[in-house]
PDB file of N, CA, C and O in Angstrom:
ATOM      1  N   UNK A   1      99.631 261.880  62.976  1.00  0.00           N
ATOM      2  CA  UNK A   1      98.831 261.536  64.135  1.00  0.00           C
ATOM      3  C   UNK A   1      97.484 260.988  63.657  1.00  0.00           C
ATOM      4  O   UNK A   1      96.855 261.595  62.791  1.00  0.00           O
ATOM      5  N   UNK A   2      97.036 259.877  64.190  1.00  0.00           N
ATOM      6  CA  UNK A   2      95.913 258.946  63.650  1.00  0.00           C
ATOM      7  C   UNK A   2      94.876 259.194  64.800  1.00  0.00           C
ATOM      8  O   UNK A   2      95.092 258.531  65.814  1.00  0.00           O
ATOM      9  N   UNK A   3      93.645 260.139  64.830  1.00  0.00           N
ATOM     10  CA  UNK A   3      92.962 260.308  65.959  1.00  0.00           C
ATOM     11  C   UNK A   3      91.533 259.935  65.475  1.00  0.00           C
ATOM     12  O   UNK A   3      90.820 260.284  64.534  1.00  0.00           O
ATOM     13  N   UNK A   4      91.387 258.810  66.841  1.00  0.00           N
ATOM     14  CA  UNK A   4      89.856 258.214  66.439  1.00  0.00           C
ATOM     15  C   UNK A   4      88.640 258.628  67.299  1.00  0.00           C
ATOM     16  O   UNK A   4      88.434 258.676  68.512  1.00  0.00           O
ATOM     17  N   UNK A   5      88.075 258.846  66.435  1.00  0.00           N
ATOM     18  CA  UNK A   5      86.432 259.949  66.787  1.00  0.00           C
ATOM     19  C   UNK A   5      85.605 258.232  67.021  1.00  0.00           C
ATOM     20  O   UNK A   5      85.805 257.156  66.456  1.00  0.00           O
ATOM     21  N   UNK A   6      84.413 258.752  68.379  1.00  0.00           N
ATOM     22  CA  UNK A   6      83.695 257.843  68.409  1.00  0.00           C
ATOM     23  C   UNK A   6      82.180 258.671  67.746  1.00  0.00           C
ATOM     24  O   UNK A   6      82.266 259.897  67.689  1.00  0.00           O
ATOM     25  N   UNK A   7      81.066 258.140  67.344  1.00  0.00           N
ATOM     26  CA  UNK A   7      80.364 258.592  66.639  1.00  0.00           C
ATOM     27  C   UNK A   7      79.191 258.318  67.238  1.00  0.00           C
ATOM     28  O   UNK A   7      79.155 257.113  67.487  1.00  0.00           O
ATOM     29  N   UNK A   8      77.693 259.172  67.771  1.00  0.00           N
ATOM     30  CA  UNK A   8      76.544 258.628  68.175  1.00  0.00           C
ATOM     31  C   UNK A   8      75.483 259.516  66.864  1.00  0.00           C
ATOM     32  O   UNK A   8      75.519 260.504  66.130  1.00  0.00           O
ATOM     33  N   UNK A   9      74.812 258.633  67.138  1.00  0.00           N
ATOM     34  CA  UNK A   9      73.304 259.705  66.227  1.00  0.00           C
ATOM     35  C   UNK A   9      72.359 259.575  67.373  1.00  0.00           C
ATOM     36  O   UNK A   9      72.238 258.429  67.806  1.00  0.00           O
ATOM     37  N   UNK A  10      71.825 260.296  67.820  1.00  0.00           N
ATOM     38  CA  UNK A  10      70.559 260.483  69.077  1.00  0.00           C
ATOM     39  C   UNK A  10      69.633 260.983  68.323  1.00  0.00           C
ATOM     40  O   UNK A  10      69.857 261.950  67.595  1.00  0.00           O
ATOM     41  N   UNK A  11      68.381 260.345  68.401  1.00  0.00           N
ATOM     42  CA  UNK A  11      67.056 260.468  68.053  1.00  0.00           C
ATOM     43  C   UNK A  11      66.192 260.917  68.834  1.00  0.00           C
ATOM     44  O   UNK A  11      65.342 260.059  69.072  1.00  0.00           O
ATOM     45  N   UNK A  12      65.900 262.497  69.681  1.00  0.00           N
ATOM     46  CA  UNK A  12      65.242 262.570  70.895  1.00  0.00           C
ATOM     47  C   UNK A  12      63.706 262.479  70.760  1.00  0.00           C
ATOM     48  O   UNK A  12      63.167 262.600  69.659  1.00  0.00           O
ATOM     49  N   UNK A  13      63.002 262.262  71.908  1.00  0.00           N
ATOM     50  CA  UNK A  13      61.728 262.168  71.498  1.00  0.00           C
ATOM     51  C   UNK A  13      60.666 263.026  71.857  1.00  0.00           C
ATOM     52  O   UNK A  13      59.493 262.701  72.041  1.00  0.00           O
ATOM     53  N   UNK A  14      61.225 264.267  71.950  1.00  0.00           N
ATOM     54  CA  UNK A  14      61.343 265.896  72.396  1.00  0.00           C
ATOM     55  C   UNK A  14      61.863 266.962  71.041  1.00  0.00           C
ATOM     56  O   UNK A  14      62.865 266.388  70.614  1.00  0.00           O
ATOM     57  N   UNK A  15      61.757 267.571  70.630  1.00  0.00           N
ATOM     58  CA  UNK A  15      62.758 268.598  69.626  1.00  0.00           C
ATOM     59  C   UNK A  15      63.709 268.752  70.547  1.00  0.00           C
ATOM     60  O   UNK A  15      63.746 268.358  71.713  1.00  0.00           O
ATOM     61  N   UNK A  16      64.588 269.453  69.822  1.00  0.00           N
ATOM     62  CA  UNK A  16      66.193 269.097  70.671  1.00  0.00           C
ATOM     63  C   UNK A  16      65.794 271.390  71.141  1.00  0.00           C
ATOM     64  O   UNK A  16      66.500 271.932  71.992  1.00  0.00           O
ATOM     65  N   UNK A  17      65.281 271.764  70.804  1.00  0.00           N
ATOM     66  CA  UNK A  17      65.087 272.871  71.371  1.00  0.00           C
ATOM     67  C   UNK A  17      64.167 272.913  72.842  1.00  0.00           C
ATOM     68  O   UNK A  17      64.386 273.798  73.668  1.00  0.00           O
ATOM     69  N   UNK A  18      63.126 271.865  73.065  1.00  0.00           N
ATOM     70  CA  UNK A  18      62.289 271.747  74.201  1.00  0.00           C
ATOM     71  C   UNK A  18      63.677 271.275  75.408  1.00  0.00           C
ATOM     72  O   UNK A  18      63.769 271.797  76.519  1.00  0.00           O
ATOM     73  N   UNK A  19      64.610 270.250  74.905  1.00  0.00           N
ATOM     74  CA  UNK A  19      65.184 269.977  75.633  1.00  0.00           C
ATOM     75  C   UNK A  19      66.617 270.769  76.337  1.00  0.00           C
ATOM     76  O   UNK A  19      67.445 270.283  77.107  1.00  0.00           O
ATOM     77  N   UNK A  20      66.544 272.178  75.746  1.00  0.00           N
ATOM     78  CA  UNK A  20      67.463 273.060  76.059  1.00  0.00           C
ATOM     79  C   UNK A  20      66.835 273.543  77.292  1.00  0.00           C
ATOM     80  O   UNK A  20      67.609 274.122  78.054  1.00  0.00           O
ATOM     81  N   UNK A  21      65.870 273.464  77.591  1.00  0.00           N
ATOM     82  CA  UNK A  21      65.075 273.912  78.802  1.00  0.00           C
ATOM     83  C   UNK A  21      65.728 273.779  79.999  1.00  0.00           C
ATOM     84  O   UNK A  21      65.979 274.679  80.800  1.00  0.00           O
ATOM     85  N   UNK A  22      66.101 272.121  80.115  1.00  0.00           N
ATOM     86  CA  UNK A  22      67.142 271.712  80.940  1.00  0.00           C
ATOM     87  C   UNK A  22      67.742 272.745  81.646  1.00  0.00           C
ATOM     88  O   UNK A  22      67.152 273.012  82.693  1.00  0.00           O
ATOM     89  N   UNK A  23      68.841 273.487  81.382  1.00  0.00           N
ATOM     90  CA  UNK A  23      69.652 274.428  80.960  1.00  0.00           C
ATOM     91  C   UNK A  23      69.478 275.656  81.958  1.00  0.00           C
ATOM     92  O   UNK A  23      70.390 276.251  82.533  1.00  0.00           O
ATOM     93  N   UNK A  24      67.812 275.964  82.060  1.00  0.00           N
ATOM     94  CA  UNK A  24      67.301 277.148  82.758  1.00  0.00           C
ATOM     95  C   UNK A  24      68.342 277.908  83.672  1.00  0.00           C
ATOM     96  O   UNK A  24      68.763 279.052  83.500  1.00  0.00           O
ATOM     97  N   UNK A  25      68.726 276.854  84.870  1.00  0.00           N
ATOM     98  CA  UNK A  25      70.215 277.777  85.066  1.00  0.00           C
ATOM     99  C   UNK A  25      70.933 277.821  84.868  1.00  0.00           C
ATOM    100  O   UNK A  25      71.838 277.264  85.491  1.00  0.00           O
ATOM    101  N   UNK A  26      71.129 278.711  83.559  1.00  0.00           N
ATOM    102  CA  UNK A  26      72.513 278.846  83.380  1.00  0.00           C
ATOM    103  C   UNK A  26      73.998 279.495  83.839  1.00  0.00           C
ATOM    104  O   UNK A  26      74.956 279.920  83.193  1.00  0.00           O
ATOM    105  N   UNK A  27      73.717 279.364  85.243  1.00  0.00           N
ATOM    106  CA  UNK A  27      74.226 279.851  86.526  1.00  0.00           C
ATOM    107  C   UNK A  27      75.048 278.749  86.691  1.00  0.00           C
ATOM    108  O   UNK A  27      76.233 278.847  86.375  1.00  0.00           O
ATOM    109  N   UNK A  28      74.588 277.682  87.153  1.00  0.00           N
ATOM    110  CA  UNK A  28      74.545 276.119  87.763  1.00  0.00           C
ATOM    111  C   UNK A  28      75.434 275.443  86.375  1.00  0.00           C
ATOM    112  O   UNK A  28      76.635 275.177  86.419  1.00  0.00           O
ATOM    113  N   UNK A  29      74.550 275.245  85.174  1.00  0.00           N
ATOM    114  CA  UNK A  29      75.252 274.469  84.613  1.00  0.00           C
ATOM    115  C   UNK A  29      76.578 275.833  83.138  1.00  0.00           C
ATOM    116  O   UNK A  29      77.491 275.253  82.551  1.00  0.00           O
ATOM    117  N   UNK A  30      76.424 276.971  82.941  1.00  0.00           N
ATOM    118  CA  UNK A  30      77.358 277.719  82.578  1.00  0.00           C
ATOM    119  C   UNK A  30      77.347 277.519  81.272  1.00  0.00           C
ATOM    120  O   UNK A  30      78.319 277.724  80.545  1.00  0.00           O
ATOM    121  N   UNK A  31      76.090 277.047  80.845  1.00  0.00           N
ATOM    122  CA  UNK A  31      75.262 277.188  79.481  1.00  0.00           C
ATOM    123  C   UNK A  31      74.207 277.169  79.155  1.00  0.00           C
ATOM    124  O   UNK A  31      73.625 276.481  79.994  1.00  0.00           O
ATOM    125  N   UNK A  32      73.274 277.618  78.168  1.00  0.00           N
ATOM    126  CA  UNK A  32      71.713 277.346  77.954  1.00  0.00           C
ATOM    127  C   UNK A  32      71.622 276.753  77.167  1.00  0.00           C
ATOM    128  O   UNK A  32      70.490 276.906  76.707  1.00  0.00           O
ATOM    129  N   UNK A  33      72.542 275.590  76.255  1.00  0.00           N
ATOM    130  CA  UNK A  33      71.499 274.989  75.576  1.00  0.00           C
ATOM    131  C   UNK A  33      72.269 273.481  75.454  1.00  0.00           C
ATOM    132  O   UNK A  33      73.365 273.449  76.013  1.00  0.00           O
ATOM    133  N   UNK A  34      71.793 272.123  74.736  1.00  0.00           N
ATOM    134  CA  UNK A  34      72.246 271.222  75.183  1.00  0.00           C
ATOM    135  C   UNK A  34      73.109 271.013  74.123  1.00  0.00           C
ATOM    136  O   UNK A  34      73.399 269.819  74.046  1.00  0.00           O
ATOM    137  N   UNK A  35      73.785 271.888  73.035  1.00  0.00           N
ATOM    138  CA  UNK A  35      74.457 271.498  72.341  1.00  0.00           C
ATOM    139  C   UNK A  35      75.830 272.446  73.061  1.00  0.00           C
ATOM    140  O   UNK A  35      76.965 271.982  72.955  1.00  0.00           O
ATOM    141  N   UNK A  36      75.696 273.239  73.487  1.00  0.00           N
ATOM    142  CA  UNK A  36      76.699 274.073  74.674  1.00  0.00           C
ATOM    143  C   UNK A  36      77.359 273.265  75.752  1.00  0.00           C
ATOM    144  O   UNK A  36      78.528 273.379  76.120  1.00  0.00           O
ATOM    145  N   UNK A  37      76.542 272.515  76.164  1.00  0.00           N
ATOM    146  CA  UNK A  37      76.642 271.852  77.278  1.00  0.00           C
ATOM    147  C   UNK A  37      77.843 270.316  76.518  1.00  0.00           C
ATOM    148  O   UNK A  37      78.956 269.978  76.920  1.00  0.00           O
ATOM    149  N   UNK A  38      77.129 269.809  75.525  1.00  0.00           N
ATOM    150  CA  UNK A  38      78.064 268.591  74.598  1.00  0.00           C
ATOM    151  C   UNK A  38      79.066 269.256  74.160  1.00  0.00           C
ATOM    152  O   UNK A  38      79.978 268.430  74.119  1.00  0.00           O
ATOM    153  N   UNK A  39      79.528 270.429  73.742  1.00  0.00           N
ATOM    154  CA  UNK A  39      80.236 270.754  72.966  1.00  0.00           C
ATOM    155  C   UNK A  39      81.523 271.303  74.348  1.00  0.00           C
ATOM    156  O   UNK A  39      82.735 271.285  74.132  1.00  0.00           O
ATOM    157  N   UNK A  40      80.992 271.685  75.504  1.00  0.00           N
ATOM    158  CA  UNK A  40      82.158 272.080  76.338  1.00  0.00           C
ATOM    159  C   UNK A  40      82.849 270.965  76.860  1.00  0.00           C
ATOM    160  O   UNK A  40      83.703 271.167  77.723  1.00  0.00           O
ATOM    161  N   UNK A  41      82.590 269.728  76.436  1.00  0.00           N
ATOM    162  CA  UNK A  41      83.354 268.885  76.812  1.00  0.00           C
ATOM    163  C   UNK A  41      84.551 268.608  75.741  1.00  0.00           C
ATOM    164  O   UNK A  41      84.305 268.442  74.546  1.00  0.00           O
ATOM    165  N   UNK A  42      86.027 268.569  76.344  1.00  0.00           N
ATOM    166  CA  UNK A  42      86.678 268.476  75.398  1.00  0.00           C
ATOM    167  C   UNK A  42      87.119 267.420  74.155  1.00  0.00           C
ATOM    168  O   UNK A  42      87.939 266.566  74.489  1.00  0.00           O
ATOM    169  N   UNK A  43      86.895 267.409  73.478  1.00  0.00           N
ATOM    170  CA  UNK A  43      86.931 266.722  71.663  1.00  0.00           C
ATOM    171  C   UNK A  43      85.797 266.828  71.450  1.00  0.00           C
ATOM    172  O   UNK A  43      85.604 266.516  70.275  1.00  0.00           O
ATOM    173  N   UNK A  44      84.493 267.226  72.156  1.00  0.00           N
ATOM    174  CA  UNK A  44      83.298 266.145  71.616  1.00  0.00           C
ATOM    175  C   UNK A  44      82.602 267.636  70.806  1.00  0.00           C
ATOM    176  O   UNK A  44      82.944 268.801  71.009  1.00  0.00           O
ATOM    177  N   UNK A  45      81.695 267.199  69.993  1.00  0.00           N
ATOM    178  CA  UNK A  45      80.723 267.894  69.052  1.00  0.00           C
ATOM    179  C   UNK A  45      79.116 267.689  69.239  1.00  0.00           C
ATOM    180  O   UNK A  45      78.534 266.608  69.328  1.00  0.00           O
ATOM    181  N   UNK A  46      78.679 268.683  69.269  1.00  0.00           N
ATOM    182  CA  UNK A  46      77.138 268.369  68.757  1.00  0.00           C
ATOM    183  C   UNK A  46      76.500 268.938  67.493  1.00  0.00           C
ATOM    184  O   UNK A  46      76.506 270.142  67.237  1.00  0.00           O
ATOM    185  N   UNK A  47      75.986 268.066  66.769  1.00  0.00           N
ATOM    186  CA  UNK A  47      75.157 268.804  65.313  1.00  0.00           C
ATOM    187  C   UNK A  47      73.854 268.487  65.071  1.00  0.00           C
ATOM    188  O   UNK A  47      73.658 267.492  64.372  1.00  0.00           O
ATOM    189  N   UNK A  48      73.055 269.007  65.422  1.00  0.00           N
ATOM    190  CA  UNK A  48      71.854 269.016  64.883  1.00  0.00           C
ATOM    191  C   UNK A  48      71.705 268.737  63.433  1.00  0.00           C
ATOM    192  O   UNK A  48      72.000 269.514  62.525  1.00  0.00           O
ATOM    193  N   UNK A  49      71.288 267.719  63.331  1.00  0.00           N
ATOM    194  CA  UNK A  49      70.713 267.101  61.595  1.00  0.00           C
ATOM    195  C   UNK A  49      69.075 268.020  61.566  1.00  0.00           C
ATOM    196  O   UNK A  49      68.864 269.085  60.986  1.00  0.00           O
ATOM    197  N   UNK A  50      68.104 267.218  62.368  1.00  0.00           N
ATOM    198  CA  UNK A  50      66.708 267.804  62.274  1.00  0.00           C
ATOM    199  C   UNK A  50      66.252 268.182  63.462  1.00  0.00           C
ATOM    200  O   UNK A  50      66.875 267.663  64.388  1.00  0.00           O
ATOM    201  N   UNK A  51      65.357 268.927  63.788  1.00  0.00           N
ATOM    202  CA  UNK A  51      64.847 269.090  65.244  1.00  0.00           C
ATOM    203  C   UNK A  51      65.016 268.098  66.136  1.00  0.00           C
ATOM    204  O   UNK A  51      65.727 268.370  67.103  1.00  0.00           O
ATOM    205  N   UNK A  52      64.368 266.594  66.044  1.00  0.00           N
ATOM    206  CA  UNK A  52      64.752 265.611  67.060  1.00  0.00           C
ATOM    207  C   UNK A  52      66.045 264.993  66.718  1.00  0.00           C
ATOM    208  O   UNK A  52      66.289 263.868  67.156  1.00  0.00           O
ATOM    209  N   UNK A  53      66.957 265.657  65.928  1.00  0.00           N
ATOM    210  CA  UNK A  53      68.314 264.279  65.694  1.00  0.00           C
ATOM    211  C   UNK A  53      69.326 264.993  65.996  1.00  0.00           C
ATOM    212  O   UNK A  53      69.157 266.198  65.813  1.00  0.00           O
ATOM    213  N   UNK A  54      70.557 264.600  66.491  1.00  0.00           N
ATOM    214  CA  UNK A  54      71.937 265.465  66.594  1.00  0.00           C
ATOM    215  C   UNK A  54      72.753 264.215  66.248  1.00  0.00           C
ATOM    216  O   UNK A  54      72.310 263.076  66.399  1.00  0.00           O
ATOM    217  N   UNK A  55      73.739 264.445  65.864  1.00  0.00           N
ATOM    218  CA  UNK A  55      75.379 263.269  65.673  1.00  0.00           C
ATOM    219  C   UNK A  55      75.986 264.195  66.308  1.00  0.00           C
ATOM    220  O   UNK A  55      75.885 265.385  66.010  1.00  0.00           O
ATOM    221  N   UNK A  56      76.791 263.675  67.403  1.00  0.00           N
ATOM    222  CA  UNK A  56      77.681 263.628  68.517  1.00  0.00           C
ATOM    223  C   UNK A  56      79.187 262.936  68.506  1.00  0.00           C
ATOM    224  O   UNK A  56      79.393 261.727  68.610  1.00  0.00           O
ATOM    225  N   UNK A  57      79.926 263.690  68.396  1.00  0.00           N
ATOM    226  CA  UNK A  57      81.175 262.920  67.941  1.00  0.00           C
ATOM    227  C   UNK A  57      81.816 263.433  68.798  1.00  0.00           C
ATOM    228  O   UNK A  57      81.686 264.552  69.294  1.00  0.00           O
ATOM    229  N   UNK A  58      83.133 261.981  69.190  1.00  0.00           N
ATOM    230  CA  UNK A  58      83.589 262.668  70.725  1.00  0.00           C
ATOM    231  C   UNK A  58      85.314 261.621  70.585  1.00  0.00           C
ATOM    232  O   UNK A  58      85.399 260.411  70.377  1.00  0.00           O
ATOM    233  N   UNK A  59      86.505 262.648  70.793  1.00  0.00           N
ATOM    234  CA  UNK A  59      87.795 261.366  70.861  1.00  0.00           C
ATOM    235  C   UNK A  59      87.298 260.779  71.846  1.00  0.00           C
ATOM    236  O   UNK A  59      86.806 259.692  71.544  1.00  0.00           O
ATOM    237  N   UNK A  60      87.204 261.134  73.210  1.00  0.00           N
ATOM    238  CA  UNK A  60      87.614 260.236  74.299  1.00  0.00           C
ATOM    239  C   UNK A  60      86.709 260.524  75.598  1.00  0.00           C
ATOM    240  O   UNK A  60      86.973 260.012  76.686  1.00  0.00           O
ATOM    241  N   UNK A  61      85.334 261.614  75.339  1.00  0.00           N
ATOM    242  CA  UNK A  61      84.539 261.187  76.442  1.00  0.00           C
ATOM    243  C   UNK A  61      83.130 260.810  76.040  1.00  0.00           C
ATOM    244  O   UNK A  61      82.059 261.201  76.503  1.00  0.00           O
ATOM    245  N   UNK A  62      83.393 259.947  75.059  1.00  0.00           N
ATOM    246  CA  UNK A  62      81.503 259.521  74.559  1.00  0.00           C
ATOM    247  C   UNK A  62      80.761 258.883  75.614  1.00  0.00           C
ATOM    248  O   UNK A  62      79.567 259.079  75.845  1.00  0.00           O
ATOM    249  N   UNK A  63      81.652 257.986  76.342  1.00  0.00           N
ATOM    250  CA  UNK A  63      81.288 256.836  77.578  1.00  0.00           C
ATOM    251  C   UNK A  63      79.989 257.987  78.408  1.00  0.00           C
ATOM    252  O   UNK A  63      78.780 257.760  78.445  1.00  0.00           O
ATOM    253  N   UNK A  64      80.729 259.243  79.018  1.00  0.00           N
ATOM    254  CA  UNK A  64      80.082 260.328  80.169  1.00  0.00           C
ATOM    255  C   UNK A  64      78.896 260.758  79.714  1.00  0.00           C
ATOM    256  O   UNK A  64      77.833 260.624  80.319  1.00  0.00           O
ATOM    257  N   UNK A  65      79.148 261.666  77.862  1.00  0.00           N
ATOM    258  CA  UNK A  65      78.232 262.322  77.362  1.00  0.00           C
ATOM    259  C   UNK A  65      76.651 260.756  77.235  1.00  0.00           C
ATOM    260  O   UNK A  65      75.472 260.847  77.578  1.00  0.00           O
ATOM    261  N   UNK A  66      77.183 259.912  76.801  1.00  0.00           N
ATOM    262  CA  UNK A  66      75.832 259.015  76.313  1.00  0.00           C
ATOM    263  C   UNK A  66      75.580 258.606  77.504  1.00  0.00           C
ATOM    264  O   UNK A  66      74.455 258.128  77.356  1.00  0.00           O
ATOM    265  N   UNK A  67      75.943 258.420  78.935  1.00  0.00           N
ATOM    266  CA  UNK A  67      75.610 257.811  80.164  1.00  0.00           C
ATOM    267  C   UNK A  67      75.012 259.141  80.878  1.00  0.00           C
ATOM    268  O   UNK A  67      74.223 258.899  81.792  1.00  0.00           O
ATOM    269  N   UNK A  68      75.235 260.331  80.635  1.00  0.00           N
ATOM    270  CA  UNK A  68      74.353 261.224  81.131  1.00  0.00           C
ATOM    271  C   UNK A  68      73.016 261.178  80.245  1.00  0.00           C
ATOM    272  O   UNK A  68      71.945 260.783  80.706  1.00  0.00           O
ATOM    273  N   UNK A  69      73.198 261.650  78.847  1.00  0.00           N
ATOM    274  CA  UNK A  69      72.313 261.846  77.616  1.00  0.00           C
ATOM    275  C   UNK A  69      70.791 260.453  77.982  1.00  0.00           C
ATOM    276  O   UNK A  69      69.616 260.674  77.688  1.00  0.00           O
ATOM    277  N   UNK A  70      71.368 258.964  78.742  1.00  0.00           N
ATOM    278  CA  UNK A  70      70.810 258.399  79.093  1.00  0.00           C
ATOM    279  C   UNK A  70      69.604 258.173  80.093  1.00  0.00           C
ATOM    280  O   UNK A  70      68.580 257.506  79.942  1.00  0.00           O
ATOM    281  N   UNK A  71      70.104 259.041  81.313  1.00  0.00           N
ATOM    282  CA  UNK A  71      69.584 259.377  82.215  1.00  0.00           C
ATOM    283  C   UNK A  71      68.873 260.840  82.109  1.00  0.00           C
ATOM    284  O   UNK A  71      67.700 260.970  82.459  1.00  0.00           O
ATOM    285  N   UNK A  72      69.322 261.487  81.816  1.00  0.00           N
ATOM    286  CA  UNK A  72      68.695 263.263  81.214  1.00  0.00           C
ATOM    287  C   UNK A  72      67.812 263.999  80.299  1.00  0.00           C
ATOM    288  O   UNK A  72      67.228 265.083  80.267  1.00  0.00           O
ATOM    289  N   UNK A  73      68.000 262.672  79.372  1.00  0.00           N
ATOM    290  CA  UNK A  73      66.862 263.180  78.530  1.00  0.00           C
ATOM    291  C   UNK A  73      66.157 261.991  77.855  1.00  0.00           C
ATOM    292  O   UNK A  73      66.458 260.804  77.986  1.00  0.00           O
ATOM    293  N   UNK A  74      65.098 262.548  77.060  1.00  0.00           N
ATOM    294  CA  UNK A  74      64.210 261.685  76.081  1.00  0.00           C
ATOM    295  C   UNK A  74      64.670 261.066  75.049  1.00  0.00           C
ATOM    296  O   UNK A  74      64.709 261.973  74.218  1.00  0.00           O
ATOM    297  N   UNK A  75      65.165 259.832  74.376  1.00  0.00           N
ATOM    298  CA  UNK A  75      65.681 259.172  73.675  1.00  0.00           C
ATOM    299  C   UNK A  75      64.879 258.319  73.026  1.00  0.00           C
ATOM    300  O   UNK A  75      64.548 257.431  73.812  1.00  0.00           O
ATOM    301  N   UNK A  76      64.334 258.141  71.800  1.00  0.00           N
ATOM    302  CA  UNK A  76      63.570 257.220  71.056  1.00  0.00           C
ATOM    303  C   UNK A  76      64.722 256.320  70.484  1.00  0.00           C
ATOM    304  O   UNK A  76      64.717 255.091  70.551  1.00  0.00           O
ATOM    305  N   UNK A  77      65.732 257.100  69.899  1.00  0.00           N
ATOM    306  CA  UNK A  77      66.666 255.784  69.467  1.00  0.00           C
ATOM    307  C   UNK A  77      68.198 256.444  69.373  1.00  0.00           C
ATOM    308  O   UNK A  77      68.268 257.648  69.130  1.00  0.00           O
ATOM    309  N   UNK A  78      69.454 255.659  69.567  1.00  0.00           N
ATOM    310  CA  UNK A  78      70.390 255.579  70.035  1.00  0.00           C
ATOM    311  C   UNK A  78      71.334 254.884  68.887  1.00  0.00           C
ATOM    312  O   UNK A  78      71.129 253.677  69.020  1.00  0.00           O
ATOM    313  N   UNK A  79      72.212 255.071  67.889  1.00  0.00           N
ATOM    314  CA  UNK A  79      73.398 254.753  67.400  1.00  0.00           C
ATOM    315  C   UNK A  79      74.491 254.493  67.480  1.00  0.00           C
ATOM    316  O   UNK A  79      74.893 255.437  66.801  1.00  0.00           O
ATOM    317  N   UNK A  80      75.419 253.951  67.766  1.00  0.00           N
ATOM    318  CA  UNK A  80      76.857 254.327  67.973  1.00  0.00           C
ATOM    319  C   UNK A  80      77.871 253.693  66.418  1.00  0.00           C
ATOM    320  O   UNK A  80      77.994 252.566  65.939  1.00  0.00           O
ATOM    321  N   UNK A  81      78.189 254.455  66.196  1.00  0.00           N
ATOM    322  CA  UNK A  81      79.314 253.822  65.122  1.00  0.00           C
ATOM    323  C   UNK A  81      80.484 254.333  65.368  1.00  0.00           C
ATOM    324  O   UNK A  81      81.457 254.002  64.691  1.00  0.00           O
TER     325      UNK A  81
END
């Protein structure tokens, strides 16, 4: 089986801990932090490289995660490979 990962690097322009804030209810959204939140979607990953950086790797819902990630949070710079 040949399974292809799509790949982002996000550069936030926030520490990626300020932006767990988001999160506050974790009632509403059924996690507190924003790598909880990327990671309950199914295939996809979140990894923190440095405070502002994560690589995000996803089979088949990168389209949702980077079109929310767009609108939701602070982004200085954006990758896709």
């Amino acid at each position: 089986m040949n399974t292809t990962y799509q790949t982002l690097i996000v550069k936030f322009s926030e520490p990626i801990t300020a932006l767990d804030g988001i999160f506050d209810d974790t009632g509403a959204w059924e996690t507190d932090t924003l790598k909880g939140w990327i990671d309950d979607y199914e295939s996809t990953r979140f990894t923190a490289t440095d405070s502002h950086t994560a690589v995000i790797t996803s089979e088949y819902n990168m389209e949702c995660v980077k079109e929310w990630l767009q609108r939701q949070t602070p982004i200085s710079e954006m990758r896709e490979f």
